[in-house]
Structure formats: structure tokens, C-alpha cells
N, C-alpha and C positions, 0 to 999 in steps of 0.2 A: 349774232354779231358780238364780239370782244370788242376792248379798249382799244385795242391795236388795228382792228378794220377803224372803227370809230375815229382814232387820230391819222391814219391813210385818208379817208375821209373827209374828213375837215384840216387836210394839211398841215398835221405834226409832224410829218417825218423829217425835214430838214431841222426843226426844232428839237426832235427827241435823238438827231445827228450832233447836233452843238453841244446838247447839253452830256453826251457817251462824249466826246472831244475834250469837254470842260473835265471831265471826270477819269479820264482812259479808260473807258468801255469801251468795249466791240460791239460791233451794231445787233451781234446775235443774243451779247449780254443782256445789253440793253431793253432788247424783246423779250428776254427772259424775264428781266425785272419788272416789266411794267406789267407783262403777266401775271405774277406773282402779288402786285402790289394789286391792283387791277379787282380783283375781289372786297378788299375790305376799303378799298375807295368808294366804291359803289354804293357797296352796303350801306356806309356811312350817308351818303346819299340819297339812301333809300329808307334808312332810318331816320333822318330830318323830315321826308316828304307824311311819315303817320306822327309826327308828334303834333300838338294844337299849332295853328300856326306858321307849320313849318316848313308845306307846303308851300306857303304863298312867301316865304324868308328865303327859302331853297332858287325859287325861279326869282326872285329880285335880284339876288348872287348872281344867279345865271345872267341874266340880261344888262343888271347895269354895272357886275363888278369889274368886266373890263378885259376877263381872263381871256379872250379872244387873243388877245394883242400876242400870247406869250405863242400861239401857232401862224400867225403871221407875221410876226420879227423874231427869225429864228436868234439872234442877238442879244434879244432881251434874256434871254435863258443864262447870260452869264451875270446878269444886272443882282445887284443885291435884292431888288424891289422886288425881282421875282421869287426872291426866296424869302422874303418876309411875308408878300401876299400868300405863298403858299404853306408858309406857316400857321397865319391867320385861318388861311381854310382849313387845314389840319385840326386846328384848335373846336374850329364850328362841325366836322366830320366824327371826328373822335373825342372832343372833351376833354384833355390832358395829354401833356405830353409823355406820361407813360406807356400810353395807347399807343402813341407814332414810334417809342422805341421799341416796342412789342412788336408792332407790323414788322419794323426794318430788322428785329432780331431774325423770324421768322422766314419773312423772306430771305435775309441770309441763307439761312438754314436750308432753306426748299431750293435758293439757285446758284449756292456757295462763293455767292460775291460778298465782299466785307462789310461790317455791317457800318463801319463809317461810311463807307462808297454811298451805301443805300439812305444813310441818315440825312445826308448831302442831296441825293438825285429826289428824296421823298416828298418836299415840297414841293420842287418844279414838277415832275410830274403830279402831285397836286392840282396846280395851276394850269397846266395842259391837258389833263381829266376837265378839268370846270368850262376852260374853252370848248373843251370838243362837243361834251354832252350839252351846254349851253347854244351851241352852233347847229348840232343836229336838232333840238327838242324844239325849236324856234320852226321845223318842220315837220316835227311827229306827230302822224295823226291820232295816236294812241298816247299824247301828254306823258310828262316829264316822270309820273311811275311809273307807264308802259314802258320806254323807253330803257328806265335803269333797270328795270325787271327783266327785260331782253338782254341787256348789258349782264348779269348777273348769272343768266341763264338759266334762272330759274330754281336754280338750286344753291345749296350754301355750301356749296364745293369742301376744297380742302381747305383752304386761307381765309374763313369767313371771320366777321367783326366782332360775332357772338362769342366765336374762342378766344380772338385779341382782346375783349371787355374784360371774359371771364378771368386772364391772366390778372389784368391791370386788376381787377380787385383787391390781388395780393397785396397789393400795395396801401394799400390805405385798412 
């Protein structure tokens, strides 16, 4: 399973419809993007679940932060709230926001949408990763690393968080 069965699933598509609306995306873009984005979300996800703690920080996010709401009011996807919470996850995923413009340069690069569009669409989809995984893991019987490990697909693909880390080091 990907992000995109995963938000068909738990009922982002008319949300990940609003938010390509708010943006002028094409719904093919947009599937492109989350694609694309889709890897090093995860990862980040899956690198909070082996730090001390992180685990148990990971699934409180999951269940009491609320990100449900942003795949059941496709509406909220224009809300500012949404793109602040999904900043904030960004901040707990990746660590810096060097990270998050390293992802969106990236995925630029891989599905030739601008890399504003993507710096813009990159917290809500954030926020709509958190719901979905948050939604489905509340029924997975393989728990919240099985879950992102299937998500991930086991392998560190082309767009993993390892290579967007290794960038952002330049920076500092």
C-alpha cells in the first residue's frame, strides 16, 4: 500500500481535490506530488517511531492531534490552522525547515511542479499523511511501524529522508 491507496482509504480524496483547487493542480499533479512527497513523510515517521520515546510521541500525535479533521472537512484544507499544524508536524518529521525545502526542491525536480506550489501543498499534505496513517494504525494489526514500513515499502526508494538529511547538513 502507498499514501494514495492509504488517503482513498481513509477519505482524502475530496480533501487532496480542495487543496490541487486551492493551488491550480490537476488531480494527476497532485497524485504525482503526494507521491513524490510520500517517501520522505513516512520516513520521517518512521524515524520518530526508533528514537527513545518516540514511539509512544508518534502515536499521541496520531490519536489526540486532531489531523483526522483535515480528511473529513475537505474545507479545512484552505484554513490557515491547517498549514500551521502542518508545519508544526513538519518541524517534528524533519527537524528544520531546511529539510522541508529540500523535500519540495526535490520533489520539484522528480514531478516538475514549482517548487513554491510544493512549499505551499507540503504541510497540508503533512496533515493529511497524519490523519490517514493516524486512521488506519487505530486498526493495524501489525502497529504503527508495521504499518509505515508497508507504507514505505520497504525499501528507501528514490526520495528517501536519508538523502534530504544528508543535503540539509550542508547547511549548517
Amino acid at each position: 500500500m502507498n499514501l494514495m491507496d492509504l488517503l482513498d482509504q481513509s477519505g482524502g480524496q475530496k480533501s487532496l481535490a480542495s487543496l490541487a483547487g486551492n493551488l491550480g493542480l490537476s488531480g494527476s499533479d497532485t497524485g504525482n506530488l503526494v507521491s513524490a512527497l510520500a517517501p520522505a513523510l513516512m520516513k520521517g515517521m518512521q524515524k520518530q517511531t526508533e528514537s527513545s520515546g518516540g514511539l509512544a510521541a508518534l502515536q499521541k500525535a496520531l490519536t489526540g492531534g486532531g489531523h483526522q479533521k483535515y480528511l473529513d472537512n475537505p474545507d479545512l484544507m484552505s484554513a490557515t490552522e491547517a498549514r500551521t499544524d502542518g508545519n508544526n508536524i513538519l518541524g517534528h518529521l524533519f527537524g528544520s525547515k531546511d529539510v522541508s525545502r529540500n523535500v519540495a526542491a526535490q520533489a520539484a525536480e522528480k514531478t516538475g511542479i514549482d517548487a513554491s506550489l510544493i512549499k505551499k501543498a507540503l504541510p497540508m499534505i503533512a496533515g493529511l499523511a497524519m490523519g490517514a496513517v493516524g486512521k488506519k494504525s487505530s486498526t493495524e494489526s501489525s502497529g504503527l511501524p508495521g504499518l509505515l514500513g508497508g507504507l514505505m515499502g520497504g525499501g528507501d526508494g528514490d526520495f528517501g529522508l536519508d538523502d534530504v538529511m544528508s543535503l540539509a547538513k550542508k547547511f549548517f
